[in-house]
N, C-alpha and C positions, 0 to 999 in steps of 0.2 A: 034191868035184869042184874041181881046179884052175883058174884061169885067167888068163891073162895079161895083161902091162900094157897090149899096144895093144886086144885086146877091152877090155879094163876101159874104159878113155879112153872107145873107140866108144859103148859103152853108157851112158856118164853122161853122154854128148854128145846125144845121143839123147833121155836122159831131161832132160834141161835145154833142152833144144826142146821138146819136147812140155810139160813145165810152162811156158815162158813162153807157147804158145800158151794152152793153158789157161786164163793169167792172162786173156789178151787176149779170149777166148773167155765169161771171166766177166765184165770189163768191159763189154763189147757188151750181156752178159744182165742186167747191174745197170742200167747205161744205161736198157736197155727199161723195165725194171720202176721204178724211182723215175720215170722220166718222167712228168709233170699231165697227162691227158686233156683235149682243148682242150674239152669239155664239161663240166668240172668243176663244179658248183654253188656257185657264189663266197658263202664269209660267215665271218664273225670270230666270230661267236658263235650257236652254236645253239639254236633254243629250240621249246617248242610251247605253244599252249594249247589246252585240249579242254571242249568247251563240254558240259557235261553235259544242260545242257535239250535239246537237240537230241539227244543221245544217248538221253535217254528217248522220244525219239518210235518208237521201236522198240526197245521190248522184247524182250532174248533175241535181238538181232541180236549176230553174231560173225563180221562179216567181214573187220571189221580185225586179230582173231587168227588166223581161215584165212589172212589172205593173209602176215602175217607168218609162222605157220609154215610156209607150202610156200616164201618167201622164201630162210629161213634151215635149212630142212631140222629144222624142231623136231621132236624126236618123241613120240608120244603111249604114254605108257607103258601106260596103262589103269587108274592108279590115282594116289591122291594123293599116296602116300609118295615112289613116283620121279617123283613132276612134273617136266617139265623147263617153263618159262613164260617165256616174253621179254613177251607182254603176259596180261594177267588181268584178268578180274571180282572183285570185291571189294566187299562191304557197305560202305556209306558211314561209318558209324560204325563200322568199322574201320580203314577208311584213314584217315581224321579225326578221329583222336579227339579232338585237342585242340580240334575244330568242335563236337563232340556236345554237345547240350542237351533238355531233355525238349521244348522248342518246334521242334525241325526240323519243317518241312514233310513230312508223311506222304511225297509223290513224291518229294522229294529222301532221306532216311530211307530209305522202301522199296525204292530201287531202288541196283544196283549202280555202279561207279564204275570206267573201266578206269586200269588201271597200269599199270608199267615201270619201270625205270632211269631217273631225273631227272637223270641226267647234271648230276651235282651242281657249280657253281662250285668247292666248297670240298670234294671227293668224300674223303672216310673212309677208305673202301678203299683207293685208292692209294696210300695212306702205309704200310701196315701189309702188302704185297705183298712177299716176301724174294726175288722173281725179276724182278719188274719185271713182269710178265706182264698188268697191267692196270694203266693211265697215261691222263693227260687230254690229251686233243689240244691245239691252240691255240686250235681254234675251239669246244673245250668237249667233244666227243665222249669221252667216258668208254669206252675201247677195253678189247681183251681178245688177247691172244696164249694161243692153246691151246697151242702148243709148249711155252712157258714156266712156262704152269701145271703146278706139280706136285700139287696137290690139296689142299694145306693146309689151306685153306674162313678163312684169317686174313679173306680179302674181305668173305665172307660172313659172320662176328662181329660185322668194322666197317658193314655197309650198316641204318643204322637204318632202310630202307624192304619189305625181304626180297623184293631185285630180281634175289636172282643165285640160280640152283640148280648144285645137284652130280648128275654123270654115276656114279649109282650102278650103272649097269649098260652096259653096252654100248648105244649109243643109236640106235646103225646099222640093228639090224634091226627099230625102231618106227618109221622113218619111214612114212607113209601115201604121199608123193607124191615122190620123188627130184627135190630142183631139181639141175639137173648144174652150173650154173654157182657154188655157194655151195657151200663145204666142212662136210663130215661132222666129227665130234666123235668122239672115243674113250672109255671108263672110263675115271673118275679127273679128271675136268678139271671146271673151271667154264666156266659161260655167260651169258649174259645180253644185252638189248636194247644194241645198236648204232649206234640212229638212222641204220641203212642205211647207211651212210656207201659202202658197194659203190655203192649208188644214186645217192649227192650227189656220188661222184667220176664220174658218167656224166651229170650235169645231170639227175638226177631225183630226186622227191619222195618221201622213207620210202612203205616200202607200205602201212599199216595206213594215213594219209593219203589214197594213191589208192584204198584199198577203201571207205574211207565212202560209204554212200549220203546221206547227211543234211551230208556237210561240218561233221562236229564237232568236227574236226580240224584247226588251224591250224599250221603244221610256218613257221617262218622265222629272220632274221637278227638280233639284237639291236641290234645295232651301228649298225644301219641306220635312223635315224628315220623313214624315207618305207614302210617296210616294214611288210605288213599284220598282223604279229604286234605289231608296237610300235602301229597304231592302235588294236587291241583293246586294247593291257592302256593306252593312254592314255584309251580309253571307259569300260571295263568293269571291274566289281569283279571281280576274282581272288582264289583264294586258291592257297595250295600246302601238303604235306604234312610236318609237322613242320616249320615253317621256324626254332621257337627253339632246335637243334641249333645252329644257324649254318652247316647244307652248303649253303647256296643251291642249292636247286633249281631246275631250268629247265625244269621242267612244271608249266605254272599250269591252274585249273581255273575255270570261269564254273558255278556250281550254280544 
């Protein structure tokens, strides 16, 4: 099919308006989207501590893993092999080993310890990422771009704390509770605990914090002296999980 020089003109005229609207069209839509929510949860450095004796006052309570997963749309697979877990129960002498002694306290010993991603100062995984797909904020939040993950599971070799799982199956049709506002996962990606940060850019407090009924959960600012996570660990003996790695972790535990 032929066609001439003044259609020709018209049509790239045409299409050179419509791409610079475009441009202008995506400007407006980046605009929106980088813009700070004037409710943001302001802090330089994020941290929690989780006080285990309070935790033991309720035995076989999991409400701060119901709430994170209907949160984050985790899904429950029905077995352990495709676990997916952003928080978990775990034997104490398993998360601690370098704690373990034949003298632990039976209550501290027999009962479990919850985890997560310790959103490490010095985080392993991020270095060993070939996509960028997982990076440390500024204010310490250890993030995750599904896009970007292609599934290599390099994150997952480097995490000495085994905070992150793989989407061996399509994970869509195990959700139990569809949250509409938190995005779904594909096969093939990795996941893992976020510290909500959806939440802290709304001026609200991680979930698995607002489900506690015992308040065993202390979610705050590092940076900030007058801040109630800096007077617990200025009171209170803490420890944290593997800390002669040198990832600095920033989930401290009161046993």
């Amino acid at each position: 099919m032929s066609i001439d020089r003044r259609k020709f003109l018209a049509i790239a005229g045409g299409a050179a308006a419509i791409g610079i609207a475009g441009r202008r069209t995506l400007k407006v839509l980046a605009k929106n989207v980088i813009s700070k929510p004037s409710a943001t949860l302001a802090g330089k450095r994020w941290a929690m501590v989780i006080d285990l004796k309070k935790c033991r006052e309720l035995p076989g309570c999991t409400k701060c893993i119901q709430a994170c997963d209907y949160a984050h749309n985790i899904p429950d697979m029905g077995n352990s092999k495709d676990e997916i877990k952003w928080i978990w129960k775990e034997k104490f002498n398993h998360a601690f080993v370098e704690q373990e002694n034949y003298f632990v306290p039976d209550d501290v010993k027999n009962n479990p310890a919850i985890l997560f991603c310790n959103h490490c100062d010095n985080p392993p995984c991020t270095n060993v990422c070939p996509t960028q797909a997982t990076w440390k904020r500024e204010d310490g939040v250890v993030m995750m771009d599904w896009h970007r993950c292609i599934g290599c599971r390099y994150c997952m070799a480097a995490c000495p704390y085994g905070s992150r799982s793989f989407n061996w199956r399509d994970p869509r049709p195990h959700i139990k509770q569809l949250n509409p506002d938190f995005p779904t996962r594909e096969r093939g990606v990795v996941e893992k605990c976020n510290f909500c940060e959806e939440r802290l850019s709304r001026g609200l407090l991680p979930a698995c914090v607002e489900a506690c009924p015992v308040k065993a959960m202390t979610f705050g600012n590092l940076e900030d002296p007058n801040s109630e996570i800096r007077e617990i660990l200025n009171k209170r003996f803490t420890i944290r999980r593997k800390p002669e790695l040198g990832t600095q972790p920033e989930i401290y535990y009161i046993i």
